[in-house]
N, C-alpha and C positions, 0 to 999 in steps of 0.2 A: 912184304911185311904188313902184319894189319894196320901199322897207324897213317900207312895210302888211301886207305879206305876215306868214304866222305862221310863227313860229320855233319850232322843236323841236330839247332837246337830251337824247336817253337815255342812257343805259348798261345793259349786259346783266349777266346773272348772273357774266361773267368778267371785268367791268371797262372792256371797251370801250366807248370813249364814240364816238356818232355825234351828227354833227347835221344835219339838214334844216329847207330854210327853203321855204316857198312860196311864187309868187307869187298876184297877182290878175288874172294872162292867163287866158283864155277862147279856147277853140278856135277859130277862126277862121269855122266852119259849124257850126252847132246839129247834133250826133248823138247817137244813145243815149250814155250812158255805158256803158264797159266796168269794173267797179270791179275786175275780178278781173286786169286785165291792163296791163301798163304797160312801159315802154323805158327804159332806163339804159343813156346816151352819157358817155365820158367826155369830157376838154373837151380839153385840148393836142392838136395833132396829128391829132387826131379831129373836132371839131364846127370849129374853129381851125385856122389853119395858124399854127403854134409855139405857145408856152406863154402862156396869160394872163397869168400872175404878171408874165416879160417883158414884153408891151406895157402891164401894167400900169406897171410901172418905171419904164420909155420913157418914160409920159405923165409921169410922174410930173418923171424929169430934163427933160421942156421946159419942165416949172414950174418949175424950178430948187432941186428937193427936194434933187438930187444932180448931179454933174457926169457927163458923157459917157464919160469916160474909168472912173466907178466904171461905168457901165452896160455897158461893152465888159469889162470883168474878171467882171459879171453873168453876161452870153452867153456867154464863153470856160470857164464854169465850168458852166454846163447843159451845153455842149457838152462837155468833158470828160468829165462822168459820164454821159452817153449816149454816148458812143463804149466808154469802158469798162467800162461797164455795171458803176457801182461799185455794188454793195448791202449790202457788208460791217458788220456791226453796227457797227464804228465809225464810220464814214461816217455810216449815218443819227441814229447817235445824235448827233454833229454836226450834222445837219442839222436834228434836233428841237431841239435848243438855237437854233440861229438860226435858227430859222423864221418866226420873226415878231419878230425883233428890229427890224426895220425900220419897224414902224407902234407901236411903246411910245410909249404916252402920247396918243396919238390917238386924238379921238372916231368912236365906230360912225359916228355919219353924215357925219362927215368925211370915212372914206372910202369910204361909199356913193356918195356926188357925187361924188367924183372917179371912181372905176370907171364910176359913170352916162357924166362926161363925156370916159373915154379912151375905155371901148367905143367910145361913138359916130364917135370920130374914130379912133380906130387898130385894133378890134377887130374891128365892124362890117365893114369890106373884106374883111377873112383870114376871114370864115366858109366851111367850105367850102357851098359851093350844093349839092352832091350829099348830100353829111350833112344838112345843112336840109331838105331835102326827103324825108330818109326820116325824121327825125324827125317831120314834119309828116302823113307815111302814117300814124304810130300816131297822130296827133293827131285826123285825121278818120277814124280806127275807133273813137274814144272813148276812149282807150286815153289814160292820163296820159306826161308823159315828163318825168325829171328828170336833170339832170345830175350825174354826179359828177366831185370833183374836189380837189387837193390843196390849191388855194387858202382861205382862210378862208371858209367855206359865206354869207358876207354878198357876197363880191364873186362868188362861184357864183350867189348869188339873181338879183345885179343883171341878168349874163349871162342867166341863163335869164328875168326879167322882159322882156328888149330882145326877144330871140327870140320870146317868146309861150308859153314853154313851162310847167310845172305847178311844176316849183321845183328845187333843188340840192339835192343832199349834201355836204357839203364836211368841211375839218379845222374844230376848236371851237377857237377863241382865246378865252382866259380875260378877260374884262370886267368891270370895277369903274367902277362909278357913271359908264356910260357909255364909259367910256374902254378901250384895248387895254392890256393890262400886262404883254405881251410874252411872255409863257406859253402853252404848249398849257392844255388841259383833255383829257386822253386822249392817243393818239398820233396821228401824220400819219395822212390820206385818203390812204393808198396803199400798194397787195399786196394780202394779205389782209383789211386795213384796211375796206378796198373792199368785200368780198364781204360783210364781218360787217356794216356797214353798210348796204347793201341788202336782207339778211333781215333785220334790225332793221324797216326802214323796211314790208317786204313783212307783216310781223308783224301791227304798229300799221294798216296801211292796208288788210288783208284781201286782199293780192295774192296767187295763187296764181303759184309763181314760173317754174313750168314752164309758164308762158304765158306768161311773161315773156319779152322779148329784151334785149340787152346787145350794145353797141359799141365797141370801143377798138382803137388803134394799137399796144401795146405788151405784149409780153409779160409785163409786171410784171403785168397786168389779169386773168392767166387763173384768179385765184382769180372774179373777178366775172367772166366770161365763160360759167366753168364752173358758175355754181351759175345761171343763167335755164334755159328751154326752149332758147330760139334763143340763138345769138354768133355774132356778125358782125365780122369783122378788116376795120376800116375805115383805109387807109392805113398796111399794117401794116409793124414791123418784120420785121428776117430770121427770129428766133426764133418771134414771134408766126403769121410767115404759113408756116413748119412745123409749128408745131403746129394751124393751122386746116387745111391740107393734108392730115396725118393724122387729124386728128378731122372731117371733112367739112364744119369753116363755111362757110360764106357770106365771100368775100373782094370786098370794094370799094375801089378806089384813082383817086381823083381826081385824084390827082400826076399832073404829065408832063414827062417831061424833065429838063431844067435846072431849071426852075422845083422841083422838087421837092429839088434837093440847095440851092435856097437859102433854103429854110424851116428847114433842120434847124438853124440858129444857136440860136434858140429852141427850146431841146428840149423830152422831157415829161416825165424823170425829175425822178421827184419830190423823191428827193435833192437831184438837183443844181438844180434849180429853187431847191429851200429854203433849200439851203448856199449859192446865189449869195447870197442874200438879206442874208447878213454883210456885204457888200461894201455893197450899198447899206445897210444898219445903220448901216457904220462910216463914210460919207459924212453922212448925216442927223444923225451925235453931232458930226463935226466942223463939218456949219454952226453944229449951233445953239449949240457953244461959240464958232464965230466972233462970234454975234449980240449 
């Protein structure tokens, strides 16, 4: 199960707290190991079509955690702060407050098994196959691959345990005798968040990072795009796939078509991901005074 896996939570000399979890997947073909080289994919939009957090939600309202109606106020608020690409310190600072108000008081393995069981049924389908598969190149070069992502770095593991891959980075939710208590430990998985979090991780794990590669769809990423060898704009937005243009990445897009303007409901701004997150908060305080 992914929550065997070991957990890791640092903080650097300026305070940044990261964390990484890993699993217990094994490469699919026995190869050398590569220990000095490794992939960072981020997960919305990139490894996913739309945001985890959302199909996390989703499963969540078929349980009847929260109603439909908080879930559609969910998506039209990702969707907003991806259209307008809000990142104004007061925004995020709201979004760092409600970030995790939605799982207060809930046990870690609570929602380990739940993430087990939405992947499987709602996450699982939106992988893209094309991502998967260049994730799985650095897998059979030996090469580790871990995801990053703004989600709480436990339902990151879970993701990366279904796919087979090495482990997450994710945001640290603060944990008391088992339980979520609704607090960061540091700030959100996202910006530069990202990037200081990966040479943390490249630190502790003897990565050399200019052998590194790095994945993502969104301009917000290009702190962690910027600090590997290789970056690769996977499904990129318009800012992101200018600045791989000018800077000579590597562009991949598995989108087509139609089908590509109806993934974008579930964005990947991590904002607005986090800030939906109030909505179903305030859905989950009103059952359980219903109860």
């Amino acid at each position: 199960m992914a929550r065997n896996g070991r957990m890791t939570v640092s903080t650097d000399r300026r305070g940044h707290t990261a964390g990484w979890a890993e699993t217990e997947a094994a490469p699919a073909t026995p190869v050398a190991p590569d220990p000095a080289a490794a992939a960072f994919f981020d997960v919305d939009n990139t490894m996913m079509q739309g945001a985890s957090i959302y199909w996390f939600a989703r499963g969540l309202a078929a349980r009847n955690y929260f109603t439909t109606g908080d879930l559609a106020r969910f998506a039209w608020q990702q969707l907003r702060f991806r259209v307008l690409a809000t990142e104004h310190a007061g925004d995020m600072s709201q979004a760092k407050e409600a970030a995790l108000a939605f799982i207060e008081g809930w046990r870690v393995d609570d929602v380990e098994r739940l993430a087990e069981e939405i992947f499987d049924e709602l996450m699982a389908p939106r992988i893209w196959a094309g991502t998967r598969r260049l994730a799985q190149r650095h897998l059979d070069a030996g090469e580790r691959v871990w995801l990053v992502s703004a989600a709480p770095v436990e339902i990151g593991r879970v993701i990366a345990s279904r796919l087979g891959l090495t482990g997450a980075i994710g945001t640290v939710a603060e944990v008391v005798d088992g339980a979520y208590t609704g607090r960061l430990v540091g700030d959100l998985m996202h910006g530069p968040a990202k990037a200081e979090a990966v040479t943390q991780l490249a630190a502790v794990e003897g990565l050399d990072l200019a052998r590194c590669s790095a994945y993502s769809d969104s301009a917000n990423d290009l702190p962690m795009l910027s600090a590997v060898g290789r970056a690769v704009a996977v499904n990129p937005d318009g800012a992101l796939l200018r600045q791989a243009r000018q800077r000579g990445w590597e562009v991949r897009d598995f989108r087509t078509g139609r089908r590509a303007v109806k993934i974008a409901v579930p964005s990947t701004a991590a904002a607005g991901l986090l800030a939906g997150a109030v909505g179903a908060g305030m859905a989950l305080q009103k059952r359980r005074r219903v109860r």
